[in-house]
MDTraj code that builds the backbone (N, CA, C; nanometers):
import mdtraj as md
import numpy as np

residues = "UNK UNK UNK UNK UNK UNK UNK UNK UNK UNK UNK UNK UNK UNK UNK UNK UNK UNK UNK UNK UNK UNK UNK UNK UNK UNK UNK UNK UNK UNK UNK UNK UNK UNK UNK UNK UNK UNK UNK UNK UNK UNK UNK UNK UNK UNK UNK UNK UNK UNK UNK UNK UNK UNK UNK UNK UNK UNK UNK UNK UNK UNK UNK UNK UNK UNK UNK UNK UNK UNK UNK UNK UNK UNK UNK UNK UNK UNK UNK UNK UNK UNK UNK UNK UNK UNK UNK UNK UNK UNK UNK UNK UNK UNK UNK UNK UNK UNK UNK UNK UNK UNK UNK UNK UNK UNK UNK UNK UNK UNK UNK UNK UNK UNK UNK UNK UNK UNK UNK UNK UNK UNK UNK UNK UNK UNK UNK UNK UNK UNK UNK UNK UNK UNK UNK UNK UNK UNK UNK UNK UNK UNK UNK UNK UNK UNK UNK UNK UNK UNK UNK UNK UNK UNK UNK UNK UNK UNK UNK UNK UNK UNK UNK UNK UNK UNK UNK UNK UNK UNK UNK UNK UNK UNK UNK UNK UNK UNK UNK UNK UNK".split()
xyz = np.array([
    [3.6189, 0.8321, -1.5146],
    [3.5291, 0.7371, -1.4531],
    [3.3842, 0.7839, -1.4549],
    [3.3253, 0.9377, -1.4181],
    [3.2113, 0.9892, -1.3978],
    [3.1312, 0.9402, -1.5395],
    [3.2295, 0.9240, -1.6914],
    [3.2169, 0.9172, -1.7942],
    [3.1575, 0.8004, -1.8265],
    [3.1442, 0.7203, -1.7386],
    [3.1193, 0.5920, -1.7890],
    [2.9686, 0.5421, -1.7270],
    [2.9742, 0.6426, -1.6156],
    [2.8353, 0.6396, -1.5486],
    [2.7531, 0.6809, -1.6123],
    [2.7292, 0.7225, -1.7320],
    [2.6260, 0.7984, -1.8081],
    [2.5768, 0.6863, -1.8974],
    [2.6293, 0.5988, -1.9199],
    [2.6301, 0.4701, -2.0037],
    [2.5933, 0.3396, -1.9375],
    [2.6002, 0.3225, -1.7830],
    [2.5730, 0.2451, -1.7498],
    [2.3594, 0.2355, -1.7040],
    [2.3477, 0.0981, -1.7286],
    [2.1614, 0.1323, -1.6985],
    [2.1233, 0.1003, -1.5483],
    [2.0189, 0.1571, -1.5328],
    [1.9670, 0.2204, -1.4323],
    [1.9553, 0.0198, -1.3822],
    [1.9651, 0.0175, -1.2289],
    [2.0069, -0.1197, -1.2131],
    [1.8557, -0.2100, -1.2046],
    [1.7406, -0.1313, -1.1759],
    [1.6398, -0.1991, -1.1666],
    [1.5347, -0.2183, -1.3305],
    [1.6116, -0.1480, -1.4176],
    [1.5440, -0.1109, -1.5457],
    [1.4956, -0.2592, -1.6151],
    [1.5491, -0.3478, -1.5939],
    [1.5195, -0.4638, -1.6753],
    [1.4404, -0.5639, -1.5424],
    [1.4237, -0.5418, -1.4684],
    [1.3524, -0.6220, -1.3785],
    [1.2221, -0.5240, -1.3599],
    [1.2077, -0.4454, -1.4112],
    [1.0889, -0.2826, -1.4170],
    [1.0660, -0.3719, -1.5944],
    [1.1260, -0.3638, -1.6357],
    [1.0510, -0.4226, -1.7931],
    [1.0115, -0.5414, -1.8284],
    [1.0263, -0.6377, -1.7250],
    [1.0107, -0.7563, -1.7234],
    [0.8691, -0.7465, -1.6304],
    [0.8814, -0.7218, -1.4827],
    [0.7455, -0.6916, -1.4413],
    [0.6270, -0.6500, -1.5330],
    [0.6679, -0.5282, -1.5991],
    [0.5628, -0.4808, -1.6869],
    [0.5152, -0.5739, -1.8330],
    [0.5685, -0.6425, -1.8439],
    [0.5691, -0.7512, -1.9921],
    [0.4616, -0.8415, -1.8846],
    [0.4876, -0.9018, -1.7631],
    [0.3863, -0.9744, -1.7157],
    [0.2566, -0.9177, -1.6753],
    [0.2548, -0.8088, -1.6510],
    [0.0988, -0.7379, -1.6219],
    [0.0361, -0.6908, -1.8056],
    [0.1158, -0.6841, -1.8554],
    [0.0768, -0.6651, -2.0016],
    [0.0386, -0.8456, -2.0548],
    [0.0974, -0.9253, -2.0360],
    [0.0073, -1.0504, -2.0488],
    [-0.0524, -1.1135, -1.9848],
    [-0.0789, -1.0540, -1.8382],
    [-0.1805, -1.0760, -1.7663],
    [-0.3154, -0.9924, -1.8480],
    [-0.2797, -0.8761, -1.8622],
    [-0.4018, -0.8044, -1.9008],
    [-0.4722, -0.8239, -2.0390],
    [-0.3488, -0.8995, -2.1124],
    [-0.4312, -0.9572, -2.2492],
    [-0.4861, -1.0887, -2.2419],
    [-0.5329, -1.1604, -2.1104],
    [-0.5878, -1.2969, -2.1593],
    [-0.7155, -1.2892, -2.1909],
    [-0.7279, -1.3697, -2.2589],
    [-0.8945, -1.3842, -2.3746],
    [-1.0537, -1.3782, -2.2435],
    [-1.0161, -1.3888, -2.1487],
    [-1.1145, -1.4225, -2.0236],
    [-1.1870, -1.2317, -2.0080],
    [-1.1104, -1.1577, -2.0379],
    [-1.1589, -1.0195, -1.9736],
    [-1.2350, -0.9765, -2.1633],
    [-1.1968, -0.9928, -2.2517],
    [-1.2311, -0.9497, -2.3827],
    [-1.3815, -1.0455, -2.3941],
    [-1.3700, -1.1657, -2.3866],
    [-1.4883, -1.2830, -2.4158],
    [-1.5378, -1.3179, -2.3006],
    [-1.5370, -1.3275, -2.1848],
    [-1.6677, -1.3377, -2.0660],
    [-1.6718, -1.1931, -1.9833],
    [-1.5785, -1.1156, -1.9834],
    [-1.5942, -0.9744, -1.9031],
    [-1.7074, -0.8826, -2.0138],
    [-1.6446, -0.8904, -2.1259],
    [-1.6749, -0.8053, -2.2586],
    [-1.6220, -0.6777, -2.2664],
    [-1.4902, -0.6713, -2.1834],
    [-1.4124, -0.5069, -2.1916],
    [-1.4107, -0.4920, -2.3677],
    [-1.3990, -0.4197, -2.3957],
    [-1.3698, -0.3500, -2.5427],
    [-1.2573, -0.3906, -2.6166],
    [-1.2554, -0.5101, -2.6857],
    [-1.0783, -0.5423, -2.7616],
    [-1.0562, -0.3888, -2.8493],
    [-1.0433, -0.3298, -2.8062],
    [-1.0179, -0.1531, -2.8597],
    [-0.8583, -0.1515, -2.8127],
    [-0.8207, -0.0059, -2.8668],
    [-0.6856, 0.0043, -2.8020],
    [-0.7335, 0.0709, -2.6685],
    [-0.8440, 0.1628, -2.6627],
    [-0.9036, 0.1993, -2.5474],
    [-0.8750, 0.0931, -2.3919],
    [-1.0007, -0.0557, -2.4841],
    [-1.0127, -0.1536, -2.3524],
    [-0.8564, -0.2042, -2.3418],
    [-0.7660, -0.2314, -2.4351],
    [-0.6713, -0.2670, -2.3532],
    [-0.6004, -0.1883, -2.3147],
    [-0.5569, -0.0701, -2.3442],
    [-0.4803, 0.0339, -2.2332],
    [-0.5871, -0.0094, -2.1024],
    [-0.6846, 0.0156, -2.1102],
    [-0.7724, -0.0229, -1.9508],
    [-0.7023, -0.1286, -1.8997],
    [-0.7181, -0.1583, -1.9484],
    [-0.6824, -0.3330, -1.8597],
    [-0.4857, -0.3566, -1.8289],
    [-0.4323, -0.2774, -1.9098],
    [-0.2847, -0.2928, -1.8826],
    [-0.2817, -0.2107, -1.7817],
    [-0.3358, -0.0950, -1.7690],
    [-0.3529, 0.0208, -1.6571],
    [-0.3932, -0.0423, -1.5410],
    [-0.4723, -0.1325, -1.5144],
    [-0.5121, -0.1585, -1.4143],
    [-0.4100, -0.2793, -1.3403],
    [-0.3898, -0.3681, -1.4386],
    [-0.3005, -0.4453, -1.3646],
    [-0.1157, -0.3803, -1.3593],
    [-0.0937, -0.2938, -1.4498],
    [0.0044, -0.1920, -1.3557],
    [-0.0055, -0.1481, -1.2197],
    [-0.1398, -0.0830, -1.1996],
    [-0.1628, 0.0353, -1.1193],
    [-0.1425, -0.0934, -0.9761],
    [-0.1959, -0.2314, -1.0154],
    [-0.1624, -0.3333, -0.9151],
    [-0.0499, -0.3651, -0.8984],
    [0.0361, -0.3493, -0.9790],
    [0.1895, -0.4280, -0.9647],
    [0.2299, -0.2847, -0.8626],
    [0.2103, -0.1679, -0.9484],
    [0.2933, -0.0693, -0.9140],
    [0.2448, -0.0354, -0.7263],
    [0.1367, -0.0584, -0.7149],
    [0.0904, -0.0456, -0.5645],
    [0.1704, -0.1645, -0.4796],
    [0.1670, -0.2893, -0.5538],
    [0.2463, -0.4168, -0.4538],
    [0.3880, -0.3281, -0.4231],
    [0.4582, -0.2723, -0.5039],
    [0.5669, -0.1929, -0.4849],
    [0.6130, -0.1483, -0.4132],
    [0.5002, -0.0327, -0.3855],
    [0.5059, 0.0885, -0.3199],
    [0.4671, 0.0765, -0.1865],
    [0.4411, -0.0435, -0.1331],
    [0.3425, -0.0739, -0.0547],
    [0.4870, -0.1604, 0.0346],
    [0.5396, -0.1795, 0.0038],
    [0.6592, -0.2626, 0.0517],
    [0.7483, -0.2139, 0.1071],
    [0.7837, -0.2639, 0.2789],
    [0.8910, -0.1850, 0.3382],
    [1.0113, -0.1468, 0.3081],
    [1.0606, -0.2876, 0.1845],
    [1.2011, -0.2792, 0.0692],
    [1.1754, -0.1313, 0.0359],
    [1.2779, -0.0455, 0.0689],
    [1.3171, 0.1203, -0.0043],
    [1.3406, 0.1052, -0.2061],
    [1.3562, -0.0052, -0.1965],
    [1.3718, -0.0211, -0.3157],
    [1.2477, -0.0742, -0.4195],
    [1.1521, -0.1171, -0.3275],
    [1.0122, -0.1211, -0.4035],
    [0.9753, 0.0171, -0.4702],
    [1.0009, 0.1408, -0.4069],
    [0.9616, 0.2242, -0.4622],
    [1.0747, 0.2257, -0.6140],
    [1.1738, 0.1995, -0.5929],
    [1.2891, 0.2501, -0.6999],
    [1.1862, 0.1480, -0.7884],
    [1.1584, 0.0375, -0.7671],
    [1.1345, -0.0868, -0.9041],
    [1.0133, -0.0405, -0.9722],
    [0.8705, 0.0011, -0.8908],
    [0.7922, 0.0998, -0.9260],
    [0.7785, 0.2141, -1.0412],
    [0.8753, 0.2422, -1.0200],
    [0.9023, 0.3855, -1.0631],
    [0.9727, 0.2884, -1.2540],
    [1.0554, 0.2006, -1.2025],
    [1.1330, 0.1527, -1.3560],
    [1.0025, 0.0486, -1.4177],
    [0.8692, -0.0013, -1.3556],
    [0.7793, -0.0665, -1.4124],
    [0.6887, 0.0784, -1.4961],
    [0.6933, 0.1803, -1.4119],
    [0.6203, 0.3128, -1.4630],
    [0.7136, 0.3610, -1.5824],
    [0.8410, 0.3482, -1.5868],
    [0.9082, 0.3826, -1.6845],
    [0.8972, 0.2997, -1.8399],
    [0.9064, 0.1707, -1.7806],
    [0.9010, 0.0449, -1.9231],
    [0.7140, 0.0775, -1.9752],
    [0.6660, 0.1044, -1.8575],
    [0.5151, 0.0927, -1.9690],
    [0.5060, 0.2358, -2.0262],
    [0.5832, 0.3579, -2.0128],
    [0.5527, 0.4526, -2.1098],
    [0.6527, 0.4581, -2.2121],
    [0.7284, 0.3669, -2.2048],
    [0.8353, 0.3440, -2.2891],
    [0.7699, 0.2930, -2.4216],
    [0.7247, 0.2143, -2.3171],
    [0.6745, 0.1222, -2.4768],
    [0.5512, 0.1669, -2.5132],
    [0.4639, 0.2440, -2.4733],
    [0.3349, 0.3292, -2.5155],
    [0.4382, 0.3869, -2.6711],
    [0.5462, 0.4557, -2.5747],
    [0.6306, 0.5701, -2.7368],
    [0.6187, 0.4526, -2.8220],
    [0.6721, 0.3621, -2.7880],
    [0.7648, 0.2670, -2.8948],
    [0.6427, 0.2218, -3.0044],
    [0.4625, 0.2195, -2.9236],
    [0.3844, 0.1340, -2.9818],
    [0.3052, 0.2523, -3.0883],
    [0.3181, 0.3777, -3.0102],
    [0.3352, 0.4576, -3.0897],
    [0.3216, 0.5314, -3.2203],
    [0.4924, 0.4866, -3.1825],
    [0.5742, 0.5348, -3.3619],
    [0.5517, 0.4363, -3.4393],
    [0.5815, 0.2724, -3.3619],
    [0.5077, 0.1691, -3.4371],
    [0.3722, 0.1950, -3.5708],
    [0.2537, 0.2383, -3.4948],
    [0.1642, 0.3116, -3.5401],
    [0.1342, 0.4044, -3.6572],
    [0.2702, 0.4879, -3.6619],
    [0.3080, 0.6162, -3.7365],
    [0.2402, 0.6978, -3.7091],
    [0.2116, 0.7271, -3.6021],
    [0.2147, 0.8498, -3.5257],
    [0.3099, 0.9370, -3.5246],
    [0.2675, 1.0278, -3.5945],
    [0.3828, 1.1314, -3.5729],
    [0.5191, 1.2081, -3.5065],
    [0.5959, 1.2050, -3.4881],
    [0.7140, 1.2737, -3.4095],
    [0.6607, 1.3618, -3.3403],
    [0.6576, 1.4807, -3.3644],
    [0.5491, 1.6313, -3.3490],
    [0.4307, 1.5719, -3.1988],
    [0.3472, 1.4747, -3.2439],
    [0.2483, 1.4351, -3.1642],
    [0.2743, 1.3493, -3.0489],
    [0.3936, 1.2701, -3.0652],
    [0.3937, 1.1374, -2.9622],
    [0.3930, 1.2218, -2.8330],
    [0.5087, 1.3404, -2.7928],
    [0.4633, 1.3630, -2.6782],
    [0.3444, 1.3896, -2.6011],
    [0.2742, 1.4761, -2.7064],
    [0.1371, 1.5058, -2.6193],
    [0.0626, 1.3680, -2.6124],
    [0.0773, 1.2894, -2.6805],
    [-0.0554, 1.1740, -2.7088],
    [0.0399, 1.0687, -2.5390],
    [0.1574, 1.0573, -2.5406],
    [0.2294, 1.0287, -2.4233],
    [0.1562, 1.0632, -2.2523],
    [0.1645, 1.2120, -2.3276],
    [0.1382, 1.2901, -2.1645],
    [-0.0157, 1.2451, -2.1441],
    [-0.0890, 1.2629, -2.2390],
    [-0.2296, 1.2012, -2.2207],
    [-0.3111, 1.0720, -2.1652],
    [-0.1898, 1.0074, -2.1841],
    [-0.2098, 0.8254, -2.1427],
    [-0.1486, 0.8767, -2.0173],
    [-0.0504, 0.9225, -1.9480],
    [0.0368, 0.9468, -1.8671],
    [-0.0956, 0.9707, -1.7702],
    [-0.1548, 1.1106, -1.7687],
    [-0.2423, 1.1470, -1.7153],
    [-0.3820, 1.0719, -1.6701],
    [-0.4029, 0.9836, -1.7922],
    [-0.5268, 0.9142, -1.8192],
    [-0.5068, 0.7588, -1.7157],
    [-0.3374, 0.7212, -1.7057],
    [-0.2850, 0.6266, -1.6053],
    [-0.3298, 0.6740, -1.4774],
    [-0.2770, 0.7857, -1.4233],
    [-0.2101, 0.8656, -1.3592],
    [-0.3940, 0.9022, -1.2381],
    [-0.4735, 0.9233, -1.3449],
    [-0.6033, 0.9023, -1.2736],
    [-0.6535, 0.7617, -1.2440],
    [-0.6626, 0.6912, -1.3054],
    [-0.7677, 0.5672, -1.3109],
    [-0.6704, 0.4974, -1.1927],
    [-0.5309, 0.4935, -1.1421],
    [-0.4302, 0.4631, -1.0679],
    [-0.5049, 0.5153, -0.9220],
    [-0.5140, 0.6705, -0.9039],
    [-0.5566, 0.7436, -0.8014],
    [-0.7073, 0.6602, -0.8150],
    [-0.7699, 0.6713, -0.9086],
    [-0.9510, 0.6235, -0.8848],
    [-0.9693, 0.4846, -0.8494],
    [-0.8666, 0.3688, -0.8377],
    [-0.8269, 0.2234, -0.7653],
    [-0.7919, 0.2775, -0.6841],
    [-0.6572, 0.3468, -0.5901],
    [-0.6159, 0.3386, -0.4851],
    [-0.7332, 0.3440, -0.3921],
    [-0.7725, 0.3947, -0.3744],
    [-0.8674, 0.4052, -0.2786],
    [-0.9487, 0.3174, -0.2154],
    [-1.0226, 0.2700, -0.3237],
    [-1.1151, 0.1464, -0.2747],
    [-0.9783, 0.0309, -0.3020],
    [-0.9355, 0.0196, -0.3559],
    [-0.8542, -0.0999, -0.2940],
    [-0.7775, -0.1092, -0.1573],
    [-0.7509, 0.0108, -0.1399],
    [-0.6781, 0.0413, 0.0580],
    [-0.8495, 0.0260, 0.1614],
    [-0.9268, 0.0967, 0.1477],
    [-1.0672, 0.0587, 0.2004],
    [-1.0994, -0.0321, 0.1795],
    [-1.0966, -0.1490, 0.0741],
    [-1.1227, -0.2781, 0.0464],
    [-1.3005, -0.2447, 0.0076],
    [-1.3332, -0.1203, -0.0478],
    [-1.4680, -0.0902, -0.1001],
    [-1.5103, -0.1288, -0.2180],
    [-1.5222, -0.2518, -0.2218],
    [-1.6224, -0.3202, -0.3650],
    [-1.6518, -0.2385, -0.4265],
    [-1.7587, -0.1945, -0.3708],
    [-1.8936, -0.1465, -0.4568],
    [-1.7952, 0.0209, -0.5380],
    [-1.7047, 0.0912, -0.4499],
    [-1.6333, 0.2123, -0.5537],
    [-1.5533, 0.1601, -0.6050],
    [-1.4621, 0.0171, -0.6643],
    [-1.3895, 0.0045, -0.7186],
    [-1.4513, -0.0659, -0.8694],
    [-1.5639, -0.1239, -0.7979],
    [-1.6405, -0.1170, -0.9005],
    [-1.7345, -0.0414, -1.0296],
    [-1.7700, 0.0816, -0.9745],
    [-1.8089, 0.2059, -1.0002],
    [-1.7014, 0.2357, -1.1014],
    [-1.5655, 0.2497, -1.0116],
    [-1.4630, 0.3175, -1.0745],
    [-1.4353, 0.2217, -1.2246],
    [-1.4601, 0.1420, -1.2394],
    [-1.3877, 0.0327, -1.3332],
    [-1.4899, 0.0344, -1.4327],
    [-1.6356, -0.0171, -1.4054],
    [-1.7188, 0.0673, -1.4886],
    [-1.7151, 0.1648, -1.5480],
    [-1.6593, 0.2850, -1.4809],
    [-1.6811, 0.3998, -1.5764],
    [-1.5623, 0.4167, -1.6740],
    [-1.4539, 0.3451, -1.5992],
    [-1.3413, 0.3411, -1.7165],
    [-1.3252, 0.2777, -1.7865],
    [-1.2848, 0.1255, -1.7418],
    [-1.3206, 0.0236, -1.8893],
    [-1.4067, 0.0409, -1.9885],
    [-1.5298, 0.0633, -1.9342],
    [-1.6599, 0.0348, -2.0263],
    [-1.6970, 0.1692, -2.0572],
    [-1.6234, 0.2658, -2.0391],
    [-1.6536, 0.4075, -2.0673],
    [-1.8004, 0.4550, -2.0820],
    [-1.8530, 0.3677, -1.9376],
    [-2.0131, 0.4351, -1.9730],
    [-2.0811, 0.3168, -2.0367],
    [-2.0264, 0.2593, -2.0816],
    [-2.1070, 0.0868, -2.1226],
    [-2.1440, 0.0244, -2.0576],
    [-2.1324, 0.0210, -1.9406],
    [-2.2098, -0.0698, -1.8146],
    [-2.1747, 0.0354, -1.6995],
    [-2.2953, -0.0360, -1.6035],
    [-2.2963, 0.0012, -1.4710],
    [-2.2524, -0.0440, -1.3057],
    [-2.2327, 0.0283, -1.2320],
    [-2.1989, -0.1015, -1.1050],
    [-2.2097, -0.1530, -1.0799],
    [-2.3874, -0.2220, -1.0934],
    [-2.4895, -0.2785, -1.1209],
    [-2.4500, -0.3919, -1.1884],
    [-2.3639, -0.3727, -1.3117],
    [-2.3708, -0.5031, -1.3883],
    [-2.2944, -0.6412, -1.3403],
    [-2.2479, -0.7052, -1.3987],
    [-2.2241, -0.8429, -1.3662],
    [-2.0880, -0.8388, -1.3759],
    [-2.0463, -0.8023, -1.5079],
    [-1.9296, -0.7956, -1.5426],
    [-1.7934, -0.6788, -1.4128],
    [-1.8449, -0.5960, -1.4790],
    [-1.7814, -0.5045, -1.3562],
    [-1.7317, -0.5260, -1.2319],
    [-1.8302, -0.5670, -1.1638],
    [-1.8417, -0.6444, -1.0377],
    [-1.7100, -0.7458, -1.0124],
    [-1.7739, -0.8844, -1.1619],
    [-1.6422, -0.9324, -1.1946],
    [-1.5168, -0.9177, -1.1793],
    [-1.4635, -0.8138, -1.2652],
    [-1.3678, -0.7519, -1.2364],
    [-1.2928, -0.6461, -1.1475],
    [-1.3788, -0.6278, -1.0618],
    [-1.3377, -0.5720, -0.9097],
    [-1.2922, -0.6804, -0.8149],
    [-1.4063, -0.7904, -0.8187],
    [-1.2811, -0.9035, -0.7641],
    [-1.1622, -0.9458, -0.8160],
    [-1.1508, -0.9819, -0.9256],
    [-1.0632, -0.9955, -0.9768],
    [-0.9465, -0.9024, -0.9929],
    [-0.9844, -0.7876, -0.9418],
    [-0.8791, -0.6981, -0.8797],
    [-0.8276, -0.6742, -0.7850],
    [-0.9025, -0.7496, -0.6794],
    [-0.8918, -0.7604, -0.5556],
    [-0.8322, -0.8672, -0.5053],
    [-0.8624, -0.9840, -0.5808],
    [-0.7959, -1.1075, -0.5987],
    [-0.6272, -1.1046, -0.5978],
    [-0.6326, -1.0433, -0.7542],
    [-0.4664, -0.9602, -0.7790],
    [-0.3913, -0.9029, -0.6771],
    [-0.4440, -0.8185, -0.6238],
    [-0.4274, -0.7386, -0.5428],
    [-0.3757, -0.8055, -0.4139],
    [-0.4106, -0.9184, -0.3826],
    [-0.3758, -0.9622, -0.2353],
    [-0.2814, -1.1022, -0.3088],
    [-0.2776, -1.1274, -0.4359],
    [-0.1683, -1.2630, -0.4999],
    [-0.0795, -1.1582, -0.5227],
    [-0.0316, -0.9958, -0.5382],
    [0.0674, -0.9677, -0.5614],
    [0.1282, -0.9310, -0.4327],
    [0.0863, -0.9097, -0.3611],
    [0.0991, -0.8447, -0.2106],
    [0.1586, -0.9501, -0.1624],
    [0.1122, -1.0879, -0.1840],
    [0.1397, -1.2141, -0.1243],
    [0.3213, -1.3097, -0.1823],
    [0.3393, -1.2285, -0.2631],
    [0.4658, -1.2643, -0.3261],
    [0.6063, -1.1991, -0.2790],
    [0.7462, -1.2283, -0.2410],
    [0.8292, -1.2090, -0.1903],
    [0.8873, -1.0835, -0.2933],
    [0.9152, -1.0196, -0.2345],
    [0.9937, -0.8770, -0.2692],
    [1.1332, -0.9406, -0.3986],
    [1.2120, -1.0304, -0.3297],
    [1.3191, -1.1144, -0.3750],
    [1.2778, -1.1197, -0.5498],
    [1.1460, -1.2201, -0.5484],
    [1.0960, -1.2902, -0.6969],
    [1.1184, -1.1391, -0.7706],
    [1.0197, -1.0791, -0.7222],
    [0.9903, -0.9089, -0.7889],
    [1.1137, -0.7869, -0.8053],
    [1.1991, -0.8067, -0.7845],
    [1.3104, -0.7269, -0.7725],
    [1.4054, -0.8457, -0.9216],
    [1.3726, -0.9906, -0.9206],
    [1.4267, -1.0493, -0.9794],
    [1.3373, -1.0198, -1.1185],
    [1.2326, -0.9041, -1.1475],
    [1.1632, -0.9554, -1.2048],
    [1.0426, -1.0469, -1.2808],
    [1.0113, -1.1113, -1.1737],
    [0.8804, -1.2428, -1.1755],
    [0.7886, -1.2147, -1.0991],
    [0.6744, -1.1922, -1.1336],
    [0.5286, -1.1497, -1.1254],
    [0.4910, -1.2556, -1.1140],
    [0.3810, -1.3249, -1.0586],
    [0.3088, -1.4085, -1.1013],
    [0.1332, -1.3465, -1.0766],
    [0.0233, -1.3201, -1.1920],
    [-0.0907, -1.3198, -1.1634],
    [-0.1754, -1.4078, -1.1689],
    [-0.3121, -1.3884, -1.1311],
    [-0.3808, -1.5112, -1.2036],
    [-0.4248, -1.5438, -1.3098],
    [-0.4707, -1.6700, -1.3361],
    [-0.4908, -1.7208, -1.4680],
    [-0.6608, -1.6695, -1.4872],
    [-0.7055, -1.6486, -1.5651],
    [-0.8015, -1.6639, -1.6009],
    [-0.9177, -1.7242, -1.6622],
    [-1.0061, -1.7891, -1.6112],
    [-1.0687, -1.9242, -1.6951],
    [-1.2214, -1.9143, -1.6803],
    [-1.2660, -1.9348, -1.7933],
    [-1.4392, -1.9412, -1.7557],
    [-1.5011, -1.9737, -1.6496],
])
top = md.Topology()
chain = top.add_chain()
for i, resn in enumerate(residues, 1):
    res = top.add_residue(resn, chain, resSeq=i)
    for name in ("N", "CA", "C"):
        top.add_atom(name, md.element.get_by_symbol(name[0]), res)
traj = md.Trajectory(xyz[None], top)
C-alpha cells in the first residue's frame, strides 16, 4: 500500500497550477506592455508574473484555511515548474537550468519580500518605489505615472483577491482584473 503513495499527486497540485495559469494571464494582458510600458522582455514579463503571484500567493497565506498555506506553496511549485519547462523549451542547457532556476527563485523570492511590506502597510508611495526599480529596472521613477499606475493596480488586486472565497481558490479559480485603457 505505502507503494502506491509515491505515485499518487500531491492533492492541491492541479488547483496550485491552475491558480498560477490565471496570474500568468492576468500578467500578460496587452494594458501593462502598451499603456504601463513595462518591457515586453522576458525580464518585464517574469516582472509582472512575479508580481501577480507574489499576490495570489499572499491571498493564500493570509487565510485562516490551514490549507491556504498548503495551495501557496503548490502555486509556488507550478510557477517554477514551468520556469524549468520554459526553460529547456529555450535550449537551455541541462548543466545550467538549475542555477538559472535558483536565480529566478531568488530574484521571486525578493521582489515577493520588497511587495510584502508596503502592501500589509498599505504604503503607496514604497510599493511604488519598489515596482519601479524592478519592472523598469531603473527605467522610471516613483515619480512617474506609470509606476504609480501599477501600484494601484496592485493594490486593487490585492484587495479583489483577498475578497474571493477560499472554496473558488482551493477549486482553482482566480479571478483578477481586467485591464482596459
Amino acid at each position: 500500500m505505502a507503494l502506491f503513495g509515491l505515485f499518487r499527486r500531491k492533492p492541491h497540485e492541479r488547483p496550485g497550477f491552475e491558480l498560477y495559469g490565471a496570474a500568468v494571464r492576468a500578467a500578460r494582458q496587452p494594458y501593462f506592455f502598451t499603456d504601463l510600458g513595462v518591457p515586453d522582455t522576458l525580464d518585464g514579463r517574469f516582472d509582472l508574473v512575479g508580481l501577480h503571484v507574489a499576490l495570489l500567493i499572499r491571498r493564500l497565506r493570509n487565510d485562516t484555511d490551514p490549507r491556504g498555506a498548503v495551495l501557496a506553496q503548490a502555486v509556488f511549485d507550478a510557477m517554477f515548474s514551468d520556469m524549468d519547462t520554459n526553460l529547456r523549451e529555450m535550449g537551455v542547457g541541462d548543466m545550467s537550468i538549475a542555477k538559472r532556476v535558483k536565480r529566478m527563485w531568488e530574484a521571486f523570492h525578493g521582489r515577493a519580500q520588497a511587495y510584502e511590506g508596503p502592501l500589509a502597510r498599505a504604503d503607496h508611495a514604497a510599493l511604488t518605489e519598489a515596482l519601479a526599480r524592478n519592472v523598469w529596472r531603473g527605467g522610471m521613477t516613483a515619480g512617474d505615472a506609470q509606476p504609480q499606475r501599477l501600484a494601484a493596480i496592485a493594490f486593487a488586486t490585492d484587495a479583489a483577491l483577498a475578497a474571493q472565497p477560499m472554496a473558488g481558490l482551493l477549486a482553482g479559480q482566480a479571478r483578477f482584473p481586467e485591464m482596459t485603457a
